[in-house]
N, C-alpha and C positions, 0 to 999 in steps of 0.2 A: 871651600870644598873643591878638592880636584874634579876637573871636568872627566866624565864618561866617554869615552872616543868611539865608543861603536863597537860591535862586539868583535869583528875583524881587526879591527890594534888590539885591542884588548885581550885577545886568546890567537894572536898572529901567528906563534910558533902552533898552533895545536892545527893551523887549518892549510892549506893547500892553494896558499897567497905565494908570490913573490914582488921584488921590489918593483919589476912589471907591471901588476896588478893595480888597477886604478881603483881606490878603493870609492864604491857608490854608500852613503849611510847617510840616514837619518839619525845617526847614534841611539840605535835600537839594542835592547839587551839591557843587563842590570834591573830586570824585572825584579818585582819582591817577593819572597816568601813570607807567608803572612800565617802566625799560629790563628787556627780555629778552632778555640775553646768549646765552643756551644755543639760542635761536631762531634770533638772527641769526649766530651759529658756522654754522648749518644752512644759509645762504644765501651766508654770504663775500662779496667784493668790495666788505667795508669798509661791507657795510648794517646803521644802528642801526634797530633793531625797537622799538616800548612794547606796552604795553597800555594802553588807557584802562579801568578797571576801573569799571566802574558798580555792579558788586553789592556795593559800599560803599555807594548810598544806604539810607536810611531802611527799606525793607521791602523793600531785596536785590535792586533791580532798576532799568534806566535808565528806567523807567514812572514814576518818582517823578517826576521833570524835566516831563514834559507833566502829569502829574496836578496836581501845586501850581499851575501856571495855569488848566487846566478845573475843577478845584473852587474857584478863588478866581472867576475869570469866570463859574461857575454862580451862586455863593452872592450877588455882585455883581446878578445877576441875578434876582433872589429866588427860586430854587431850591430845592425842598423835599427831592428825591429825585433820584437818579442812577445810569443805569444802561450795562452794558458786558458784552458777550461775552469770555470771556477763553480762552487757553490755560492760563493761571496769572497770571502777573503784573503783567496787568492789573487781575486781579479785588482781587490781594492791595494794589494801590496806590491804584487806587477806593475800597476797604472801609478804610484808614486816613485817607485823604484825606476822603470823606466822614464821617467819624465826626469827624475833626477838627474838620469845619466844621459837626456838629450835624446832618447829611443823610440820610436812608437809601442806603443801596445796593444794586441788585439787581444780581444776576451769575450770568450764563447762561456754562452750561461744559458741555463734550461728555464726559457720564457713562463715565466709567472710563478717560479720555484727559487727566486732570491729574496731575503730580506732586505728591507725598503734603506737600512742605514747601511749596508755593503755597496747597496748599488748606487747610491748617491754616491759613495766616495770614489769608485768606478768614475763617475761619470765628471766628477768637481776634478781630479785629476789626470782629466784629458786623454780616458784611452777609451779607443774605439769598440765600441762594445755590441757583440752580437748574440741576439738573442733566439735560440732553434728552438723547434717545435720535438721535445727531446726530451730527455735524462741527460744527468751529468756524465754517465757512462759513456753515452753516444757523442757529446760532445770534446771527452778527452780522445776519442776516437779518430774524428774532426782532426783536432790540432794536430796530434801525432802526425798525422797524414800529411796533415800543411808543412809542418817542421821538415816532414822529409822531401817536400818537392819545390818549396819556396824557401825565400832567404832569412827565415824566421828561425829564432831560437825556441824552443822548448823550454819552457820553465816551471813547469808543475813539479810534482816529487820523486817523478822519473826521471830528473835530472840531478845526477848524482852530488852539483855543488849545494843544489836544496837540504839533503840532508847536513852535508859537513857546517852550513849555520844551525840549522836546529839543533845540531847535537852542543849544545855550547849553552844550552840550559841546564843540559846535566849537569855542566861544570860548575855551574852558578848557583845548583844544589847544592853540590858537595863540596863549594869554596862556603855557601852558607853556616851549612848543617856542622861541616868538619868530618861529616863521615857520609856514606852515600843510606838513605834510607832504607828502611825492613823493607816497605814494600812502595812502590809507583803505581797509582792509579791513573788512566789517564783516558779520556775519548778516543775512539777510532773511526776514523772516516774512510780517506785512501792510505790511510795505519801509515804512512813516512813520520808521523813525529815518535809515534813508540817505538821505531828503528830508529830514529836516529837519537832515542835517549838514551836507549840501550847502547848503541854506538859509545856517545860518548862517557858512559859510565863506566865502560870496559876500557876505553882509555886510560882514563883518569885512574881507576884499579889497577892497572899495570906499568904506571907507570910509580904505582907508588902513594896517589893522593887519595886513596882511599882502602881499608880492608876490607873489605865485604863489598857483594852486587846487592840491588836491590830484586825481587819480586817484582816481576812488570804483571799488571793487569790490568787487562785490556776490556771497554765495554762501548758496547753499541746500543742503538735504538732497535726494541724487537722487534720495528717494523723495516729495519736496515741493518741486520746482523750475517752479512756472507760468512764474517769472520769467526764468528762464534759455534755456526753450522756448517763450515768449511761446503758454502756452495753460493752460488749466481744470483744473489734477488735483480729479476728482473724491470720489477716497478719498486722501489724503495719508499717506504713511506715512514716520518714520526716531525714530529713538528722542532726538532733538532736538525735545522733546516742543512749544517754545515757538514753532519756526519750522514744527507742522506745520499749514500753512494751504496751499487750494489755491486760492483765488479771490483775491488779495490786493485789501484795497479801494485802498490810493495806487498801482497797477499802472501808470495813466497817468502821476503823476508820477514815480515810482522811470525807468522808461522814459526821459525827459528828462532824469535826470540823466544816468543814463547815457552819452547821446547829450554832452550839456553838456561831462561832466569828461573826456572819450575815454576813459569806462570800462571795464568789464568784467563782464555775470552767470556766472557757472557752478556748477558742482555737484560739492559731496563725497560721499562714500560716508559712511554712519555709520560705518565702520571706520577711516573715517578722519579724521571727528570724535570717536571715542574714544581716536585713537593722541593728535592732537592732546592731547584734555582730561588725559590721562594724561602728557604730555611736559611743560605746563603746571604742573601738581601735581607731577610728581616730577621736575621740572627744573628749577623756578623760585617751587615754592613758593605757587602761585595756584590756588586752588579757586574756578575758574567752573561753571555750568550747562553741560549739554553742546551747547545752541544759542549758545552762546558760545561755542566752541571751533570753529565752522566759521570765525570769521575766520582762525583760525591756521590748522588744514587747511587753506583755504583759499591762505592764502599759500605753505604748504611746496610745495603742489601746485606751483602757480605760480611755484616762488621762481626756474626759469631768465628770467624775463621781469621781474626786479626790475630795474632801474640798477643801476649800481656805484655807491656813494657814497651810495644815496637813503638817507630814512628815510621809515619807515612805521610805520603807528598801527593795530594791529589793536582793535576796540572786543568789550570784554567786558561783555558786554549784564546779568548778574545771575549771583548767588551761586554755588554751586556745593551750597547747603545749601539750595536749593531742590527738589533734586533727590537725598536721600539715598540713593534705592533704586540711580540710576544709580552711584554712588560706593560703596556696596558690591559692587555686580557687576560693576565696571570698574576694579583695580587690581591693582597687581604687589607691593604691600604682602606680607610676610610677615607670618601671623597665626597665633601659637599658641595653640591652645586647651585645657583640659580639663588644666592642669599642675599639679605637687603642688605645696602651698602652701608651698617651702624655698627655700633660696637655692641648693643645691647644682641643684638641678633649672634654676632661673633661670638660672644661671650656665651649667651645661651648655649651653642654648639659646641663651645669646648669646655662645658658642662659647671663655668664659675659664673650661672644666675641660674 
């Protein structure tokens, strides 16, 4: 099998590399699209459903895709140090990205509001990590600030080579599919990944590699929805620990696509991004984080207003092992504990005595 070179060789003419360019990769990208039958049974009229699963890359998150181009255009640039606000998964693809490339990294996270397997990777991959007494809001605040008075790059999603990796999913769509899908389901946080799908769908449309846009629809937590209600939540709350941001900074552009593809914002309940994340795992076998699972809530909610006939691509933004604590407190698993060490006792319990 040919080796995967990373999505910067691998889509080089599409991205804003030159021979310059020292490329930083984990050879992230070549994520799968994965049909999910037990979904689209849930919607009928002949709709195939996937997942595009990103929490196959490199450190279990679609932040791999923009990070190997902001650390190679950092380093390009002779960048010593680099820093980012994270929910989690930004911090955790900053802190291998930059170690890759010989960098420091700092990483501002709102104390006692990251998931326990984001911030161990943070911390197993050596970047310095600061924890404010904050929101995420307050602390992209922070960095911006630093970026502009210190020798530190900026690498969240307002840094425009962030997007041009992430946009390289879509390609990976539509190099899939052979056509670009009816519609895109997809989380939103600080909304840089649904711009930059959109980004690269409009690409790959114009240039020919696909006839049709898709439908982008956009969903949040409705205890973290600015985007939906086009306003400021100032305390963010849902247990979709990755999308809880209340200022988002690409708010303008997430907006345009919107408008662009005749999309859709709206909002699930966490109850209904746990039935989701729980339907996923024990339906199909895919352990996402649970801010990945509001594409699917998302869609069920939605699913009277699907085509007959469409297919759609819900994007699963990162692992599901980033987020251990939600995964023991959110399943229908039977677990027995405390049994005598025999077979007859075993056996009893799994119900052949």
């Amino acid at each position: 099998m040919q080796d995967w070179p990373g999505l910067i060789e691998a889509y080089r003419e599409w991205l804003p590399v030159s021979a310059k360019t020292p490329v930083i990769t984990l050879h992230e990208g070549a994520t799968p699209l994965i049909p999910v039958p037990t979904i689209a049974e849930r919607i009928g009229k002949g709709v195939r459903v996937f997942v595009k699963y990103d929490g196959l890359n490199p450190t279990g998150s679609f932040k791999d895709r923009g990070m190997t181009m902001a650390i190679s255009k950092a380093k390009e640039a002779g960048c010593e140090a680099v820093i980012c606000a994270s929910t989690g998964n930004t911090s955790a693809a900053a802190a291998a990205y930059a170690r890759r490339a010989g960098m420091r990294a700092f990483v501002l996270i709102p104390d006692g509001y990251v998931a326990q397997g984001k911030l161990a990777q943070a911390l197993v991959y050596g970047a310095e990590v600061l924890a404010i007494r904050g929101n995420f809001d307050r602390a992209l605040d922070i960095v911006r600030e630093a970026a502009d008075q210190f020798p530190v790059t900026l690498v969240n999603s307002v840094n425009p080579y962030r997007l041009q990796g992430q946009k390289t999913a879509a390609f990976e769509v539509v190099d899939a599919l052979g056509e670009a899908p009816d519609w895109l389901c997809i989380p939103m946080g600080n909304a840089g990944n649904i711009t930059a799908y959109w980004m690269g769908f409009q690409e790959y449309h114009q240039a020919g590699k696909s006839r049709t846009l898709p439908r982008m629809m956009g969903f949040q937590a409705n205890g973290s929805a600015p985007l939906v209600y086009d306003t400021t939540v100032s305390d963010p709350n849902t247990i979709a620990t990755a999308i809880r941001i209340g200022n988002p900074v690409n708010r303008a552009k997430a907006m345009a696509v919107r408008e662009a593809s005749n999309g859709a914002f709206l909002d699930v309940t966490d109850e209904e991004i746990i039935n989701a994340y729980k339907l996923l795992g024990g339906g199909e076998g895919i352990f996402c984080e649970p801010a990945s699972a509001a594409s699917v809530a998302g869609l069920l909610k939605r699913k009277d207003e699907v085509p007959a006939g469409a297919t759609v691509v819900c994007v699963l933004t990162g692992n599901g092992l980033k987020d251990p604590d939600c995964a023991i407190n959110n399943n229908d698993a039977a677990f027995h504990t405390d049994l005598n060490p025999d077979l007859d006792t075993v056996a009893k319990v799994m119900g052949f005595s």
